[in-house]
C-alpha positions as CSV (number, residue, x, y, z in Angstrom):
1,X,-109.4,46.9,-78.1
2,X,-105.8,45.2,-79.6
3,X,-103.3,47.6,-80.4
4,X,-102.5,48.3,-83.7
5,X,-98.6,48.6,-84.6
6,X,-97.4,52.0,-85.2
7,X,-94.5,53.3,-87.6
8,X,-92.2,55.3,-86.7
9,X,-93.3,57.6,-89.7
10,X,-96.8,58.2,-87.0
11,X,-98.3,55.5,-90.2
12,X,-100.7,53.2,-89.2
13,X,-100.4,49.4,-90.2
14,X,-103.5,48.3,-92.0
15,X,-104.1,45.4,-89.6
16,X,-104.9,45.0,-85.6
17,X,-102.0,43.0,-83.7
18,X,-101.8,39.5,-83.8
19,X,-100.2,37.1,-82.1
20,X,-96.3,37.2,-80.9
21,X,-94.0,34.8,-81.5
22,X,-91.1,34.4,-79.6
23,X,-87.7,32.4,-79.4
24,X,-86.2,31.2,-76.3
25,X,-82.2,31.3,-76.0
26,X,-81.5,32.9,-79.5
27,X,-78.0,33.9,-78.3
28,X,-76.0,31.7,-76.4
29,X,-74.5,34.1,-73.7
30,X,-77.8,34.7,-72.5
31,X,-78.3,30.8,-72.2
32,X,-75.7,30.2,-70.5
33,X,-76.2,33.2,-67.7
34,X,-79.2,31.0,-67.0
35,X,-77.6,28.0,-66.5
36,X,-79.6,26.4,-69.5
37,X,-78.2,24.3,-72.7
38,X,-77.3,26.3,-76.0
39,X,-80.2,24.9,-78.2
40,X,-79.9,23.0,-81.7
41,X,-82.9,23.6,-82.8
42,X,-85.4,27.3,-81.8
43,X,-87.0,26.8,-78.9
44,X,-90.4,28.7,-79.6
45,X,-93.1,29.9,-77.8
46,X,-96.3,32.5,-78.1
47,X,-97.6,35.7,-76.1
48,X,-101.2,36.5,-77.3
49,X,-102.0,39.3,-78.6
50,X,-103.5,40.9,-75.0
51,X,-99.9,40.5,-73.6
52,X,-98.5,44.1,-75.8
53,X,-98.8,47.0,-74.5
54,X,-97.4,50.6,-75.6
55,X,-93.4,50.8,-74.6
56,X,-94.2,54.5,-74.0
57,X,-96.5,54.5,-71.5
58,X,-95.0,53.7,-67.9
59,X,-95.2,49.7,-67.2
60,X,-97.2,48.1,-64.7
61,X,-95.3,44.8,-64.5
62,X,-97.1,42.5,-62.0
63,X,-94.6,42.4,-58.7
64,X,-97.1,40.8,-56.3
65,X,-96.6,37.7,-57.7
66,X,-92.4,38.0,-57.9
67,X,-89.5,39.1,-59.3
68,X,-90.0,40.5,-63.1
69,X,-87.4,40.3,-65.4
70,X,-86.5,42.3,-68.4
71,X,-85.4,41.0,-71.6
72,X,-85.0,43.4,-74.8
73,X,-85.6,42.0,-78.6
74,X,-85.8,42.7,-81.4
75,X,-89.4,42.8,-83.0
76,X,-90.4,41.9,-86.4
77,X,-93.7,43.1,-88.0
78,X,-94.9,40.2,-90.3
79,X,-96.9,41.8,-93.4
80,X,-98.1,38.7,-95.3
81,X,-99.2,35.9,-94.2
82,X,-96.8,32.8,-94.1
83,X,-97.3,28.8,-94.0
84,X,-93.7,26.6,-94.6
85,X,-92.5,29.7,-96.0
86,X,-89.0,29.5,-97.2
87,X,-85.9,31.7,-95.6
88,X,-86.4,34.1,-99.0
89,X,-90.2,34.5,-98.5
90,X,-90.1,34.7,-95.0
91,X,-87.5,37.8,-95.4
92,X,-89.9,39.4,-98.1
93,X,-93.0,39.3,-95.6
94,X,-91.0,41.4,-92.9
95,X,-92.2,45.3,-93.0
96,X,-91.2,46.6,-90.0
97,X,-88.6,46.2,-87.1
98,X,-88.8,47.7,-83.7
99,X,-87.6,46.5,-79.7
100,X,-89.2,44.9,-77.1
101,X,-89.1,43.6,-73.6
102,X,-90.2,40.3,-73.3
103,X,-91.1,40.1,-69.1
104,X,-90.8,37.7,-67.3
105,X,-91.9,36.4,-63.9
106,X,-89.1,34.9,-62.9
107,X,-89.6,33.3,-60.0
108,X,-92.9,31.6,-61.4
109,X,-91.2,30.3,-64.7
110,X,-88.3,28.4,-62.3
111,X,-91.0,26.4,-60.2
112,X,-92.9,25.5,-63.2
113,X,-89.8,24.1,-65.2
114,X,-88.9,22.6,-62.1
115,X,-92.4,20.6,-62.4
116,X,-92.0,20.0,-65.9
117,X,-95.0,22.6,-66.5
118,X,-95.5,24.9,-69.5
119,X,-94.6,28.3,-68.3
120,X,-96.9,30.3,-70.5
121,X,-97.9,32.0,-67.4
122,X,-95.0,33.5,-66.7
123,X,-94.2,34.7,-70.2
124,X,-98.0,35.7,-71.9
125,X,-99.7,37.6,-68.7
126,X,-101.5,40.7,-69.5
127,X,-98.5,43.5,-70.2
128,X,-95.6,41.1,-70.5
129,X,-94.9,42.8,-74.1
130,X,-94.2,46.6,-74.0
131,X,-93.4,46.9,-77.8
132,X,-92.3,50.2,-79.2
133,X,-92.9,51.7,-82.9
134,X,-91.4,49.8,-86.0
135,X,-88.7,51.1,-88.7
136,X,-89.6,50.7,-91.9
137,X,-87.6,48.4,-93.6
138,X,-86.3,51.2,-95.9
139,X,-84.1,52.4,-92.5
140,X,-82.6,48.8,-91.8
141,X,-79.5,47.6,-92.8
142,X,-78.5,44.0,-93.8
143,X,-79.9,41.5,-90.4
144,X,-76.3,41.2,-89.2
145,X,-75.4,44.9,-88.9
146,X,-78.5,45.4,-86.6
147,X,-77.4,46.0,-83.2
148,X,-80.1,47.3,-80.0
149,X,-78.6,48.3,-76.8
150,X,-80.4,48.5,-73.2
151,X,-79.9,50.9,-70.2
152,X,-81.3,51.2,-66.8
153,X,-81.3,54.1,-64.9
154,X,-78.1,55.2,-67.3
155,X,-76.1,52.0,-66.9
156,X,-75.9,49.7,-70.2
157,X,-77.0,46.3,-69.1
158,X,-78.1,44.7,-72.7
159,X,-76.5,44.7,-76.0
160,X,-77.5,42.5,-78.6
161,X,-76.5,42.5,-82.5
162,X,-77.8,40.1,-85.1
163,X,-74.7,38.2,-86.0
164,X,-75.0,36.8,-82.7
165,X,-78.3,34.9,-83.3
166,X,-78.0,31.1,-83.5
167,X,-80.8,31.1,-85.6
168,X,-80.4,34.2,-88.5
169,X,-83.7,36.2,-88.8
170,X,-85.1,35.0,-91.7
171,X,-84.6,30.8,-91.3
172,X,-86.3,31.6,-87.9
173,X,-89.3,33.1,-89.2
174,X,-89.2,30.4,-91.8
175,X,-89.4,28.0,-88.8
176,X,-91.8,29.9,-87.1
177,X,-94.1,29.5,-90.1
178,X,-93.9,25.6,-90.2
179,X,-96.1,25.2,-86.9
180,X,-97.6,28.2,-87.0
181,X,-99.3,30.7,-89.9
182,X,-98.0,34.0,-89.3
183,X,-100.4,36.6,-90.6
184,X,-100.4,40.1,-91.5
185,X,-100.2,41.9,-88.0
186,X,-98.4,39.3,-86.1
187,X,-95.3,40.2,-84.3
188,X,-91.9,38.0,-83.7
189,X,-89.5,38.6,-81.1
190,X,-86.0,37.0,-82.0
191,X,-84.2,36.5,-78.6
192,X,-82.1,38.5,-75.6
193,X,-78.9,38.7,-75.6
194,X,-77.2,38.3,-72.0
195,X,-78.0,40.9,-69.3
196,X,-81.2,40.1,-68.8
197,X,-82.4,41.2,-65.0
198,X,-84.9,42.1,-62.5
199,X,-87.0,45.4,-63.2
200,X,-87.8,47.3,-59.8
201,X,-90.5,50.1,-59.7
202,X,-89.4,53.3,-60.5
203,X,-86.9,51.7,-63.1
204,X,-86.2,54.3,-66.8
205,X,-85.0,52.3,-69.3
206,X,-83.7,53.5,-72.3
207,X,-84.0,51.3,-75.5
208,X,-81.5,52.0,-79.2
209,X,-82.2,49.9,-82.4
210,X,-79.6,50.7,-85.7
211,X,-81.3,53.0,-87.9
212,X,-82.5,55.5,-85.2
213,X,-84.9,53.9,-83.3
214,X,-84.9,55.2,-79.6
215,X,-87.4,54.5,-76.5
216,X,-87.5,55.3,-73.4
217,X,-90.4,54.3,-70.6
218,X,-89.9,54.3,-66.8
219,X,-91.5,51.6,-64.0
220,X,-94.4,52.9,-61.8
221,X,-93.2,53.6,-58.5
């Protein structure tokens, strides 16, 4: 059964989950800890709908097949659906923001760039998208005054703020919605900010968004 997103308010949204969209190297600090060009243009990529799971509950990330990396982000929850939507229409559809981690197995994702392979594998498995309650838009500020913070085991290790995007929120979703229709329910997740590492079992993490969003989860041992 798909999850349906949650407002912080405990109100349901009138739709199941969706898809998620995502964008690679949104913020070049965090592309160049990787080693990996600054973009020109959104790299962009999709986690299906069976990859979320409740940010809450303690993760299960799967270890046996490597080293898992986190990677907060900020979520978007799409309320209309969008096709070559323009920056202004792409905003309006927004009705929710929340955080993320996008997970990653790490280790997988380097040998199949290394073959020139997709790496969906290492980005969409079953899980990879522990995604917490959304603020109503009401409780957000302008896009650049957002800020969301990380910490493991107590220790800040992620801090992102939306003036940092190379792509702005809402000429991203716009860009989204030229390849693909977003639809009511469908999630976007808008890039880590540098930081990004590997999650060991046992891990707490604590997760801040402006506006008063706070999370916390742990790793199974």
């Amino acid at each position: 059964m798909r999850l349906v997103p949650q407002f912080t308010d405990g109100q349901a949204f009138p739709h199941a989950l969706g898809k998620v969209v995502c964008v690679g190297r949104n913020y070049a600090d965090h592309a160049k800890e990787l080693d990996n060009p600054v973009p020109s243009e959104p790299l962009l990529f999709i986690k299906p709908a069976t990859s979320v799971v409740d940010i809450e509950q303690p993760l299960s990330p799967p270890f046996s097949q490597g080293d898992v990396h986190y990677e907060t982000e900020l979520a978007l929850l799409v309320g209309e659906t969008l096709t070559h939507a323009t920056p202004d229409e792409a905003e309006r559809a927004i009705v929710g923001i929340g955080l993320a981690l996008d997970l990653t197995l790490r280790d997988v994702q380097t040998k199949l760039k290394e073959k020139g392979h997709p790496w969906e594998i290492a980005k969409g498995f079953d899980g990879s998208c522990p995604l917490s309650r959304f603020l109503p838009l009401s409780r957000v500020p302008n896009w650049n005054a957002l800020a969301f913070t990380l910490e493991v085991d107590g220790e800040a290790r992620q801090h992102g703020e939306g003036s940092d995007m190379i792509f702005a929120i809402p000429s991203l979703v716009a860009e989204m919605s030229r390849y693909f229709t977003l639809e009511p329910g469908d999630v976007i997740l808008t890039g880590t900010p540098a930081g990004v590492g590997e999650l060991t079992r046992g891990t707490s993490l604590r997760l801040t968004l402006t506006g008063g969003l706070e999370v916390t989860t742990s790793v199974t041992e």
